[in-house]
C-alpha positions in Angstrom: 123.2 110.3 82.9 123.6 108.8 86.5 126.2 108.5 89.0 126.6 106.2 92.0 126.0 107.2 95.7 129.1 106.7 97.6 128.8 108.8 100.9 125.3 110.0 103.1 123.5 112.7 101.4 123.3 114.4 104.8 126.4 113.7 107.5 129.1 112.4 104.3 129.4 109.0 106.0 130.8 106.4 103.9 129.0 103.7 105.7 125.5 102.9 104.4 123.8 99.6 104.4 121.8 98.4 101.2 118.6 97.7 102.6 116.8 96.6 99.4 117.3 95.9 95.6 114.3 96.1 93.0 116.5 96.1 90.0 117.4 98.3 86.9 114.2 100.5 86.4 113.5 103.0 83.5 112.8 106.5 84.2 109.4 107.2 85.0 108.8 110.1 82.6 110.5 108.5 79.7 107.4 107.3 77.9 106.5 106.8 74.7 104.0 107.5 72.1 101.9 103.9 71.7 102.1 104.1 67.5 105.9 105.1 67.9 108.4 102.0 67.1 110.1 100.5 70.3 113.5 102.1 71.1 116.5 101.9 72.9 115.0 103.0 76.5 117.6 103.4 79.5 117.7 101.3 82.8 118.8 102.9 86.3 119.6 100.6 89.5 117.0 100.9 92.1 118.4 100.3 95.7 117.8 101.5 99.5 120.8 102.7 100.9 120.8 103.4 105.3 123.0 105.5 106.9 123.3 104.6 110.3 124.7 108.3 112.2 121.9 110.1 110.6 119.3 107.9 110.0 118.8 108.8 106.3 117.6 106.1 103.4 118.4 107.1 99.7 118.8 106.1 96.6 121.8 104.1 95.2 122.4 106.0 92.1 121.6 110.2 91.2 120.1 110.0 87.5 120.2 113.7 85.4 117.2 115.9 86.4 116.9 116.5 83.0 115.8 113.5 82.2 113.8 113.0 85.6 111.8 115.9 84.9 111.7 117.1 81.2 109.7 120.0 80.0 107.0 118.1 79.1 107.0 116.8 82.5 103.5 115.0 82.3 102.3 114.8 86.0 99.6 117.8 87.3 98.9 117.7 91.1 95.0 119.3 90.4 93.7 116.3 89.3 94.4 114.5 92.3 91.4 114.9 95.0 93.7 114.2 98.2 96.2 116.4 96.8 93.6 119.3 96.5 92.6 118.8 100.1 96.1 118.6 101.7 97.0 121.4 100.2 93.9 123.1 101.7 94.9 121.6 105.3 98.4 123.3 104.6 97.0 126.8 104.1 94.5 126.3 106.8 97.3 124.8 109.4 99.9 127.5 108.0 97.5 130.2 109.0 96.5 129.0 112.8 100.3 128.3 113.5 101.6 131.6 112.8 100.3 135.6 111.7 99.7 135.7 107.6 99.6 139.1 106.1 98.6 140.3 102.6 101.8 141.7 102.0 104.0 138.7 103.0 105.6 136.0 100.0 104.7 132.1 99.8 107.2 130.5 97.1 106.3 127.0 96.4 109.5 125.1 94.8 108.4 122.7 92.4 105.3 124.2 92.0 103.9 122.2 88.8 100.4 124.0 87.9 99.8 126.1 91.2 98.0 123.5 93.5 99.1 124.7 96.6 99.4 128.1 96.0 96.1 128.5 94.1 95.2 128.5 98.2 97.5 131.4 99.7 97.0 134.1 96.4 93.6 135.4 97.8 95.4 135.7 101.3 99.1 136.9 100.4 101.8 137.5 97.5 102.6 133.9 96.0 105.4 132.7 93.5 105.8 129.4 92.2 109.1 127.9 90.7 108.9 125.0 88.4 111.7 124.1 85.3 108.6 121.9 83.5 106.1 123.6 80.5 103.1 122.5 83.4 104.1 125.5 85.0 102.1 127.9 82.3 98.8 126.0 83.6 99.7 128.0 86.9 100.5 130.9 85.2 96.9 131.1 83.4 95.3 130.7 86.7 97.0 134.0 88.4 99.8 132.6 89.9 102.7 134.1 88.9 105.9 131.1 88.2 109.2 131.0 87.4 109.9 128.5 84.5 112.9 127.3 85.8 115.3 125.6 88.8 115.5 126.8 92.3 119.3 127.2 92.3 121.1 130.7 93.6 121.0 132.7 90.7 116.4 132.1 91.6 116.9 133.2 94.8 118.8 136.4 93.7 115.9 136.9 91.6 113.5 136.7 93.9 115.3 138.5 96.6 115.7 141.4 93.9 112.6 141.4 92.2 110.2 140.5 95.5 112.0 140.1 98.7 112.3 138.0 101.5 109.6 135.2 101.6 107.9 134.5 105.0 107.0 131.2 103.9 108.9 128.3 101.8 107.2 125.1 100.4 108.5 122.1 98.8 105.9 119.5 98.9 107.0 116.1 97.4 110.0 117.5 96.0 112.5 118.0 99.0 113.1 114.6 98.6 113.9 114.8 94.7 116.6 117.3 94.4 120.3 116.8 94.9 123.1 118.7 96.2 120.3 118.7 99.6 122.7 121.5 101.5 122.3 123.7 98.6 118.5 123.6 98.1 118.5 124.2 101.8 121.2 127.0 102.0 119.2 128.4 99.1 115.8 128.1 101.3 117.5 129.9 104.2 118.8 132.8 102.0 114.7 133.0 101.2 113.9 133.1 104.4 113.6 136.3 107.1 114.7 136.0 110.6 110.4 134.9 111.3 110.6 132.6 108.5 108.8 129.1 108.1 109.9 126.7 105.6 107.5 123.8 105.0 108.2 120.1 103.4 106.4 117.3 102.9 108.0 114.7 101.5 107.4 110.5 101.6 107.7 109.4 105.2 110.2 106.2 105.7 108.9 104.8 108.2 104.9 104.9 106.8 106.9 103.0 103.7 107.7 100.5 105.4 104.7 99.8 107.5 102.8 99.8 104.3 104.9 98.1 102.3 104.9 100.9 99.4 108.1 99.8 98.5 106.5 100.7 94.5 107.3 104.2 95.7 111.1 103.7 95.1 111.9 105.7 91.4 114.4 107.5 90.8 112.6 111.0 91.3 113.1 109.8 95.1 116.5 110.7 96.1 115.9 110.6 99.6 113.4 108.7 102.1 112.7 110.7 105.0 112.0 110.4 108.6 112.0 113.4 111.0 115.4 111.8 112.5 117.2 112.4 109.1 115.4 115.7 109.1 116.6 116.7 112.1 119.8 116.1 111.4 119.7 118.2 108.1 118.2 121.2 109.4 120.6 121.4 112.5 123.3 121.6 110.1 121.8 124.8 108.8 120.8 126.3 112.0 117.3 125.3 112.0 114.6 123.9 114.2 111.5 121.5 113.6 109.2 122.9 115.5 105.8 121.1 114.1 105.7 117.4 112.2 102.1 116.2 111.1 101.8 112.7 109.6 99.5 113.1 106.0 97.8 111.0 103.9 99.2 111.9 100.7 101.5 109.7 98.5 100.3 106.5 100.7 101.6 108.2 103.7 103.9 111.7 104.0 105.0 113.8 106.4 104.7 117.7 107.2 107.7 119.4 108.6 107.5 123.3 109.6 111.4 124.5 110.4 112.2 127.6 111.5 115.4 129.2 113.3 116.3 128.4 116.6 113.6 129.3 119.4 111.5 131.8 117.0 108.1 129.5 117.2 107.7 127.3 120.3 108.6 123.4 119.6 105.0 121.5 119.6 104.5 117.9 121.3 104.5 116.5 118.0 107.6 116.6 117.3 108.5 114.7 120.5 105.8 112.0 119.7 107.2 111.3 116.5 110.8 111.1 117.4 109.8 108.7 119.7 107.9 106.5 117.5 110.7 106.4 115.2 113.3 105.6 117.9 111.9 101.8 117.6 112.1 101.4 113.9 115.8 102.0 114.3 116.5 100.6 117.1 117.1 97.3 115.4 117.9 98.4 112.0 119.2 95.4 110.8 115.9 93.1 111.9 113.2 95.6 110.6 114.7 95.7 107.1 115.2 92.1 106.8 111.1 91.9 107.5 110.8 94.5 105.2 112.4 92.6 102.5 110.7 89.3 103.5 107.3 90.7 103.1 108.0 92.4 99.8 109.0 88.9 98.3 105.8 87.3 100.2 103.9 90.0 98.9 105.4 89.7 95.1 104.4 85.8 95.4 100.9 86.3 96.3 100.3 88.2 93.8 101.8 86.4 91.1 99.0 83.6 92.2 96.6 85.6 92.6 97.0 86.5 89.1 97.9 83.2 87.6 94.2 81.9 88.5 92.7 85.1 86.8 94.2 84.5 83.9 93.6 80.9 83.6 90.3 81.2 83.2 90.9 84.0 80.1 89.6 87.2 82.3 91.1 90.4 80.9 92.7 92.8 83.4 93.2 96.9 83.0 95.2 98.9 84.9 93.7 101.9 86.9 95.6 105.0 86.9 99.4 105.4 86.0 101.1 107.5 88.6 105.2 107.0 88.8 104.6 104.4 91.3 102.9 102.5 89.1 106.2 101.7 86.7 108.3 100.4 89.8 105.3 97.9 90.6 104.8 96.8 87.2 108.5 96.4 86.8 109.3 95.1 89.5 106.7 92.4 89.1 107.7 91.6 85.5 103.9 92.5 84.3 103.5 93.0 80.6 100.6 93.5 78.0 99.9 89.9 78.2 98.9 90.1 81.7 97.9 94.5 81.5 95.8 94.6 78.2 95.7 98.5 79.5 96.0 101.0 81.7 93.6 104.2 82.0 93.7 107.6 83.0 90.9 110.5 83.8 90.5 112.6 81.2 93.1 115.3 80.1 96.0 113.3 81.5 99.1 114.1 79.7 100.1 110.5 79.7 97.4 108.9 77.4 98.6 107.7 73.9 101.9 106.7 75.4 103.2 103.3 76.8 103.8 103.5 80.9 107.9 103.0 80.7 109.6 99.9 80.0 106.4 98.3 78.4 104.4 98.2 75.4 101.3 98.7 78.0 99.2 101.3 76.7 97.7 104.5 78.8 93.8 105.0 77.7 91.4 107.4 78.2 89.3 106.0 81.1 86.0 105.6 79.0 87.4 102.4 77.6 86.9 100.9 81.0 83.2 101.1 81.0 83.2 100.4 77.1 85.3 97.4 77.5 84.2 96.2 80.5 87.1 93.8 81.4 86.5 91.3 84.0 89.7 92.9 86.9 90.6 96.4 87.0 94.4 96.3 88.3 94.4 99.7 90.7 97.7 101.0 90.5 97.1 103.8 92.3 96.4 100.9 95.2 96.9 103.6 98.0 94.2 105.5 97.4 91.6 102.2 96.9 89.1 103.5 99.5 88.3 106.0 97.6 89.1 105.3 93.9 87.0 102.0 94.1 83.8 103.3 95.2 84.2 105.9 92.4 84.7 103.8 89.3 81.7 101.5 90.2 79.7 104.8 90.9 80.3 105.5 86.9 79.8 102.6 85.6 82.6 99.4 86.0 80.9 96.5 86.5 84.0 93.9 87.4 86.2 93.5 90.0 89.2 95.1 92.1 92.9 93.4 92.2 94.6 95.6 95.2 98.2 94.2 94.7 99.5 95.7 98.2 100.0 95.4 100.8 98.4 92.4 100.9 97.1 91.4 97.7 93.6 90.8 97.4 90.7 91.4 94.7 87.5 93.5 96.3 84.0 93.8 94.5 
């Protein structure tokens, strides 16, 4: 079910530095049914390994993709707002950068229900690849999907059945696959002598200025920065040519690759490399601060919540996204202290417990029925714009916003 990390994912070195511990954590898509009796559920170690030649942060243990990401995998990227606009930016920044035509290929990998290629199929040929049963929602829309795993025998299909694709795009799921060199050998076979492949992926360094340290889960193999990048691609004889920090996830980064010399190298890149340079420079100092202010922040909250629930206020959680099980197990939180958790409408989630609780996932009208005194906003890193939201329809009590600095806004 899961194996330990004993060399870089990237260069092979055998020396990488823990850089932080959370624990044994359950898998974020194990959940269960709330009126189902409690059962054995597996724990995984959660730690940050560094390697120091390549600049790459990963996981301490590689747990089955089957049981990551199971056909009934529940997450759908549409619902999310800042999704839907990032992966408008992408088509629209895609487009300026370099000539589309009708008859050129876009293949998303991990496609889940067509998000990001919902924007390209008016504009060119589109094919999304996803193992999970969410891929059928893309499939009713128009965009044509593969239900299954990017691995050779895909490409060969595609090549076969489609050919070459001008464009590649793996957008918070480069980061999630193993055997890296593969997925990217595999992306290059995709790819004519013109062609762009395009990640996003969680950006390192944004995680540690933000303290989303809730965004370590198992589904994360790898923590990027455009260092670690750089040293992937190079391996496969490709160049960053264009890096654009993005909002999504609490802070990710675009990465356009292509071979050597075919689009010019923007500033960007450059900028970003440089920035970079002085979060490694002393590796050893900005990880210990790292670690220090997750265990200030952990405290603070822990107060913070103690004087709520002296006084007998009732607290719901807001949202249930992956992150949402490290930060609740991480901080120990239970039913006791989460009477609930609620999602929007049609989320695939509600009627189950999030993972390694008996917390259970609502269907957001029981917020405004129930009215509890704190709503707990798990999706914290989208506060500015789920807060105003959630009072627009109705909430009447407060916000607890547990990082980075935990604080409760009206």
């Amino acid at each position: 079910m899961a194996r330990s990390v004993q060399t870089c994912q990237i260069c092979n070195d055998e020396k990488l530095e823990s850089i932080l511990f959370l624990g044994f954590l359950p898998a974020v898509n194990e959940m269960y049914k709330t009126d189902e009796t409690p059962s054995e559920q597996k724990m995984y170690p959660a730690e940050l390994l560094y390697c120091k030649k390549c600049h790459l942060v990963q996981l301490g243990s590689v747990v089955d993709a089957k049981v990551l990401f199971p056909k009934e995998y529940p997450y759908t990227s549409s619902t999310t707002k800042i999704l839907r606009e990032n992966f408008g930016d992408l088509y629209r920044e895609a487009s300026s950068l370099f000539s589309l035509k009708a008859d050129d290929l876009v293949v998303d990998i991990g496609s889940n229900d067509g998000n990001l290629l919902s924007n390209f199929k008016d504009h060119t040929r589109v094919l999304g690849v996803t193992p999970e049963d969410i891929g059928k929602i893309a499939i009713e829309r128009g965009i044509p999907t593969l239900l299954q795993y990017f691995t050779p025998n895909t490409v060969l299909q595609i090549k076969k059945e489609l050919g070459l694709a001008k464009i590649v795009t793996a957008t918070n799921v480069f980061a999630h696959i193993d055997n890296v060199h593969t997925v990217v050998e595999n992306i290059c076979s995709l790819l004519p002598k013109d062609g762009v492949f395009i990640s996003e992926s969680h950006y390192f360094p944004e995680l540690v200025r933000t303290l989303q340290y809730d965004t370590v889960y198992h589904e994360h193999l790898r923590y990027y920065s455009v260092l670690s990048l750089q040293a992937l691609f190079q391996k496969h004889d490709l160049e960053i040519f264009h890096v654009k920090k993005i909002p999504t996830h609490g802070g990710s980064i675009r990465v356009y690759a292509a071979r050597p010399g075919t689009y010019a190298v923007q500033k960007s890149v450059g900028v970003i490399l440089k920035e970079e340079a002085n979060l490694f420079k002393d590796s050893q100092k900005s990880f210990q601060d790292f670690r220090d202010r997750i265990s200030q922040s952990k405290l603070d909250l822990y107060q913070l919540l103690h004087g709520i629930k002296q006084k007998g206020e009732k607290i719901y959680g807001i949202g249930a996204p992956s992150r949402s099980s490290t930060l609740v197990s991480y901080l120990g939180l239970d039913q006791n202290i989460l009477s609930a958790i609620v999602e929007i409408k049609g989320s695939h989630k509600i009627g189950k417990n999030l993972p390694g609780t008996h917390i259970p996932i609502l269907e957001e009208s029981k917020l405004y029925e129930d009215q509890p005194a704190y709503a707990f906003l798990l999706s914290w890193h989208i506060a500015d714009e789920l807060a105003p939201k959630i009072k627009q329809n109705g909430y009447k009590g407060k916000f607890i916003v547990p990082l980075p600095t935990p604080r409760v806004i009206a």
